[in-house]
N, C-alpha and C positions, 0 to 999 in steps of 0.2 A: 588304646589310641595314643598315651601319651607314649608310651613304650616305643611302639613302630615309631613315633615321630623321632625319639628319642637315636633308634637306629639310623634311619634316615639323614638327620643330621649329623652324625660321623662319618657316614660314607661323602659328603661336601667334598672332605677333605681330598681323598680319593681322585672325583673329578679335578678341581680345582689342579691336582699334581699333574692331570693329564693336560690341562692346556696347558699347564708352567713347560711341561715336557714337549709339547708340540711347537712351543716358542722358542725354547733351546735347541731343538733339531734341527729349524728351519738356519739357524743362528752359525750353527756348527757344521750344516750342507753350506751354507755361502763361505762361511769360512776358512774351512778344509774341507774340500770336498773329496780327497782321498779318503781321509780317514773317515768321514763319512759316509763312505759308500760299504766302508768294513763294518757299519756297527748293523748293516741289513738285516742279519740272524737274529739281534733281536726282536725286531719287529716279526721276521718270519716264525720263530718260536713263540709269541704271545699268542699268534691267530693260530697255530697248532694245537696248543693248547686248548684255547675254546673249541675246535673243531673237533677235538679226541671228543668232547660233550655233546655233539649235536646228538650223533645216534641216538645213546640209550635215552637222551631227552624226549626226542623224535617218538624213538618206540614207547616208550613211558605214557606219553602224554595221548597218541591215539589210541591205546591198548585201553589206557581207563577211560578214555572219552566212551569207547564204542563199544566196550564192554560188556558194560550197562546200558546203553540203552537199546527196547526191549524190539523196535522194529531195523534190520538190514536197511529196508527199503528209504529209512529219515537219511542214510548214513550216504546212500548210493545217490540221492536228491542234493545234499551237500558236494557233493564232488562234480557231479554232471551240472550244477550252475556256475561253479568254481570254474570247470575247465573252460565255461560259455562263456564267463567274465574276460578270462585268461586269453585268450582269444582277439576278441574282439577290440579291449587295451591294447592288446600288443600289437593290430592293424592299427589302431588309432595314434598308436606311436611314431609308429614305422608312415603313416601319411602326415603328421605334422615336422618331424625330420626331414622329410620329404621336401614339404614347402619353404624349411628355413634353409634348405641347403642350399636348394636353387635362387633362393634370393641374395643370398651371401655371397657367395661364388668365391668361396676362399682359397681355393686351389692357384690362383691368380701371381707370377711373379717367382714359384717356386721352382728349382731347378733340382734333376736327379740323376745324383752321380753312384759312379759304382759304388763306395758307399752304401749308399741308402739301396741299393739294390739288392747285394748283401744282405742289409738288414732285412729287408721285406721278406725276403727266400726264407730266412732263418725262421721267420715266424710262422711258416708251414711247418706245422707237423705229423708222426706220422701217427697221430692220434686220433687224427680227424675222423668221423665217423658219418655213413648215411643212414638215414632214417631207420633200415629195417637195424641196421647194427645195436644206434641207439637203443631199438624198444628193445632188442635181447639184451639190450646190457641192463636191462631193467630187471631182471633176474639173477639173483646170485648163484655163485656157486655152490654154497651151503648155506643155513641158514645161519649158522654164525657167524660166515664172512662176510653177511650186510654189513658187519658191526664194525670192522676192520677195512673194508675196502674205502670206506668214505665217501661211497656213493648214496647221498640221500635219495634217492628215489628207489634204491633199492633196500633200505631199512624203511620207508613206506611204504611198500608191498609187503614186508617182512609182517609189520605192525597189524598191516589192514589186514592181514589172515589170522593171526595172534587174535586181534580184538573180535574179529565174527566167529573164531572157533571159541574164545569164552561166552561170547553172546549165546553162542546153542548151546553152551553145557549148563548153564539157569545158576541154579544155587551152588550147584558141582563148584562153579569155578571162582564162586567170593574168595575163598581163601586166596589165588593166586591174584585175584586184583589187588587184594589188601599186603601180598607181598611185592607185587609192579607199584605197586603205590608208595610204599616204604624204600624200595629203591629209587623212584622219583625225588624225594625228598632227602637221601643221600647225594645223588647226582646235584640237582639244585645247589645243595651245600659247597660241596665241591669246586663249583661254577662261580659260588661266590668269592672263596676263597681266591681262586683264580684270577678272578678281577683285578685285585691288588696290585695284580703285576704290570696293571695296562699303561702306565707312566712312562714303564721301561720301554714296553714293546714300543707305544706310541715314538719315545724319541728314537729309537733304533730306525723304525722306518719312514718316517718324516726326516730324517738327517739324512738317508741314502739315497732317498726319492729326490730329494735338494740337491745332492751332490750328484747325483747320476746325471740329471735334468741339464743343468746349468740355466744361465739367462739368456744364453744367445736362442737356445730352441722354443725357449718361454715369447720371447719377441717375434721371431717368425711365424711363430704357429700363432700368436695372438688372436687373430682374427677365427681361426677354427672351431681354439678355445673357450671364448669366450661367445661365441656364436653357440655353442653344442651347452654351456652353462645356463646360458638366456633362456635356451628351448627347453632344459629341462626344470627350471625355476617356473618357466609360463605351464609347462603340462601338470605340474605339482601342483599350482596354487589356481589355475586355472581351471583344467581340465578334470583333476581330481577333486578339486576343492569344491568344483560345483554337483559334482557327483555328490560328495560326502554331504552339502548342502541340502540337495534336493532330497534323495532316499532316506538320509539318517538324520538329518537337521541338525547337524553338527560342523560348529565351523573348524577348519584345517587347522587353522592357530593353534588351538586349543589343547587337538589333537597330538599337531608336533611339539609341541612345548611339555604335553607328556612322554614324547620319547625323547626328549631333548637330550638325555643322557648315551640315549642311544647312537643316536646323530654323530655326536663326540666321537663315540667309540670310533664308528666310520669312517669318521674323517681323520682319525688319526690312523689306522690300519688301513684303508682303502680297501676294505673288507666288508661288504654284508654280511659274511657267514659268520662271522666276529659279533654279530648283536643279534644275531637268528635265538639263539637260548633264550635271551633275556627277550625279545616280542613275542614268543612265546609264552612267557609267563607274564607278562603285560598285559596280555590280549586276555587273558582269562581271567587276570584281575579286572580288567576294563570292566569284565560284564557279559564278555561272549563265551557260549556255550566251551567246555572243553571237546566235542565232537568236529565243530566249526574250526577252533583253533588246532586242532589236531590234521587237519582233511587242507585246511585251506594255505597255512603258513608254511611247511617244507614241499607241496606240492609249488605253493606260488614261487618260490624260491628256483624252481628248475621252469617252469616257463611264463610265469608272470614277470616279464626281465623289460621293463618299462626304458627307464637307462639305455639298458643294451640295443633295443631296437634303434631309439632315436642316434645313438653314437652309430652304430651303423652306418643308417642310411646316412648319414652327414659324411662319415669319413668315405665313404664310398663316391658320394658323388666328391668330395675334394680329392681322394687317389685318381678317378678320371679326369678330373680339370687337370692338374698337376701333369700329368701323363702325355699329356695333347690328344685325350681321348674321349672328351665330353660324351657324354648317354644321353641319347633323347630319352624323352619321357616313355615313349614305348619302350627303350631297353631298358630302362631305371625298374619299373614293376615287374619285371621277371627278376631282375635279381637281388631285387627287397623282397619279392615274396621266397627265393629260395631260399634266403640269408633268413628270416623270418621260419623257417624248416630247420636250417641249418643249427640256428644261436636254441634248439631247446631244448636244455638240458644241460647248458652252458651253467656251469657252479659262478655262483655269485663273491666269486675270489678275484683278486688282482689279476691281470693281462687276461683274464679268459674271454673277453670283447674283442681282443687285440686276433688271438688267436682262431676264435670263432669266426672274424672277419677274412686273416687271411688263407685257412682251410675254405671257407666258402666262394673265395675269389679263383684259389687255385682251381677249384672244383666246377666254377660257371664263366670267368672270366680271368685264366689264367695270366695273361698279355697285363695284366694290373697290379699282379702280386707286389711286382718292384716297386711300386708306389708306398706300399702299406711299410716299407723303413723312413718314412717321413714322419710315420705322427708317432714312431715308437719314442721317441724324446720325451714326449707331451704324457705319452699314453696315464701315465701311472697318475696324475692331475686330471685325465677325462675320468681316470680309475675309479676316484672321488666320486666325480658328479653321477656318473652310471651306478655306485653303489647306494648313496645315498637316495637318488630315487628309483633303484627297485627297491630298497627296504619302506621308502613313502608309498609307490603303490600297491606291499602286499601289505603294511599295516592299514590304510585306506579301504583294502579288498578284503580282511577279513571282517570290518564292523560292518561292508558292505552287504554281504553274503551273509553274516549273521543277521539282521534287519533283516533279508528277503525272506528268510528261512524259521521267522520269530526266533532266534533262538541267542537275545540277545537282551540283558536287564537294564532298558535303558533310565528306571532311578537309578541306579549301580555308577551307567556310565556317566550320568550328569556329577555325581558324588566323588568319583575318582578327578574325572577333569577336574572342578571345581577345588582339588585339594582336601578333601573333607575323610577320605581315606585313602591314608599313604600307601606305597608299595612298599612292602616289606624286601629291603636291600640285604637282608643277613641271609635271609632263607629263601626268597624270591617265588614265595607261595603264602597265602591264604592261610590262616589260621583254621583248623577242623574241614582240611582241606579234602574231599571225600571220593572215594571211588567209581561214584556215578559219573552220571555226567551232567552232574549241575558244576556248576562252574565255584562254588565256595562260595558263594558272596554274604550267608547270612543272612538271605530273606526267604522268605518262602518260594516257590515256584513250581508250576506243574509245566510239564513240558506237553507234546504236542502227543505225547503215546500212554499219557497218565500215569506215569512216574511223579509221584509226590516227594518234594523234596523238600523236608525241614532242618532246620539245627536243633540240635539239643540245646542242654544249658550254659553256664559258662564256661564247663570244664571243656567244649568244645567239639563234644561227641556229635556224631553224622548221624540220621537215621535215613536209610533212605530205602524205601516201599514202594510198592507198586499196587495202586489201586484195586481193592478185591471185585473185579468184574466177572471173576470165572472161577469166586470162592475159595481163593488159596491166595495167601500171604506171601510174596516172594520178597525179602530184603535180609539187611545185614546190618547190624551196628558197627560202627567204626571207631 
């Protein structure tokens, strides 16, 4: 314990360099904003970086969640509530954007010149995909171009066949979890190492986002901005909060203040995918099953986009005011629910809201598009707020879904929240961290298929057994 704390407290420093760096950025876009718009690549190379990690994370972490445990069926139950959750948020989204948009009416007062028409076209691309496209693209070309293409949904399919094909080979396949496992914990390492450099990134892209912006766009669009901020601060602490309250009896605070680090990262990248590694390895520290954080957090990542829905609907109904083409309510629900089709699967990176928006408008209300170079000024600051709460509803959503599904140690969680056991910042895993799918924490625990899960001694060896019901020992020492 004192050790972790001992690491913990030099990485401080670490953060602390990231806000010094997010204050010079800001400092350096008011000041020179040419030259700040040149230092962009840094910023865009820190989140490449973390991004080359998500994969073999990705794969790593569901392979040994599901590997081991002994029923398909726990695994198919975790994703079919998941995608029910997923859902159902993301109406709830898309109807309270809904309500603060039309009470705003921010579009009011704004004029659109060829300019901004320009911009909006520009932001069609020819990327844009429909539905049936999307789900083939959920399928790679080889199995190792999951790894390379950088499409997480398809290194989660990659995984989810990986982990059910070692789940039927029984004992056959300990050796290969115990070698996914040892590359987990190089990857990790890696990850960590990587961090170091998020000072840099951060002032690169905080000083370009300042200098690209300026304050005249920051003033007009005021009212949008900060209207689309309000509603996602009310559905975080409100709408989530009460969620996390009721099912998990846990308050939000608590919660965010254990990713507080995470938060940062965000805000300084305007990146989700930039802190996906590390809620991964949070989430399993917390307390939840590695099956749960494996199934729930790169899935919620492609359409639990909480953010994304409500920026949506808002910037949709201010491109119609603006336009002098207001939407009754009866046109607004056709094209929040195709935009809501549209935005999933949308990567939780910079402009992809922006993009998702005006591929969708092309495609149901093209007469709109030229409106969407009006809020590209602003975009890269809604960037923020949309990243930041989809990474609050899918860490919200996976202690959510771990709670429905028992598969979540909540003394563990109260202990971690509480400070009582640090995350380990060096290696961003668990001591005798084990192949099953217990989650490491060091207590006992039977899960729901009677998998008995102990720790050894202090050397920090794993045993992990499976219940002899049917007169044969299945386990492995780690």
């Amino acid at each position: 314990m004192a050790a972790g704390a001992v690491r913990r407290d030099r990485t401080h420093y670490l953060y602390i360099a990231v806000i010094v760096a997010v204050v010079l950025g800001i400092a350096v876009g008011l000041a020179a904003p040419e030259f700040a718009t040149e230092l962009k690549p840094l910023g865009t190379g820190f989140v490449n970086l973390i991004k080359m990690m998500i994969s073999p994370i990705i794969f790593c972490t569901i392979v040994l969640g599901i590997g081991s445990v002994r029923k398909a069926a726990k695994v198919g139950a975790v994703g079919g509530i998941a995608l029910g959750y997923f859902m159902v948020m993301s109406l709830v989204a898309l109807a309270i954007g809904l309500v603060v948009g039309n009470i705003l009416n921010p579009g009011d007062g704004l004029a659109v010149t060829d300019a901004v028409k320009e911009a909006g076209q520009g932001q069609v691309g020819e990327e844009a995909k429909g539905t049936v496209e999307f789900l083939l693209g959920i399928i790679p070309t080889t199995i190792v171009s999951a790894f390379t293409s950088g499409e997480v949904l398809q290194t989660l399919l990659v995984a989810l066949l990986a982990g059910f094909a070692l789940q039927a080979m029984g004992s056959v396949g300990e050796p290969v979890l115990r070698g996914v496992e040892h590359i987990q914990r190089l990857v990790f390492r890696i990850l960590a190492m990587v961090m170091w450099a998020a000072p840099i990134g951060a002032f690169g892209a905080i000083a370009a986002v300042t200098g690209s912006a300026g304050v005249d766009a920051l003033k007009s669009l005021a009212v949008l901005m900060l209207g689309f901020y309000v509603t996602c601060f009310l559905f975080i602490f409100v709408v989530l909060g009460a969620l996390l309250r009721v099912v998990a009896g846990l308050n939000i605070l608590t919660l965010l203040k254990y990713l507080g680090r995470e938060f940062l990262l965000i805000l300084s990248t305007s990146s989700s995918e930039s802190a996906l590694p590390r809620l991964i390895a949070k989430m399993e520290h917390l307390g939840v099953s590695k099956p749960v954080v494996g199934i729930t957090v790169p899935t919620g990542y492609s359409f639990n986009l909480d953010g994304t829905m409500i920026y949506m609907t808002m910037a949709s109904l201010f491109i119609a005011e603006t336009m002098g083409d207001p939407m009754s309510i009866g046109e607004q629900i056709p094209l929040l629910l195709f935009l809501f089709v549209a935005s999933k699967g949308a990567a939780g990176v910079s402009g992809a809201g922006l993009a998702t928006l005006a591929g969708g408008l092309q495609s149901h209300r093209p007469e709109l598009v030229d409106g969407v170079g009006l809020i590209v000024g602003i975009d890269r600051f809604m960037s923020e707020a949309r990243a930041l709460t989809n990474f609050a509803g899918n860490a919200v959503a996976t202690v959510l879904i771990g709670t429905w599904t028992k598969e979540i140690d909540r003394v563990r969680v109260d202990e971690v929240l509480a400070g009582r056991i640090p995350f380990d910042e060096k290696t961003l895993l668990d001591d005798g961290h084990g192949t099953s799918g217990d989650d490491g924490h060091g207590a006992p625990a039977n899960d729901a298929d009677g998998v008995r899960l102990t720790k050894g001694s202090a050397s920090g060896a794993t045993v992990v057994g499976q219940e002899p019901r049917d007169g044969e020992e299945v386990g492995a020492k780690v």
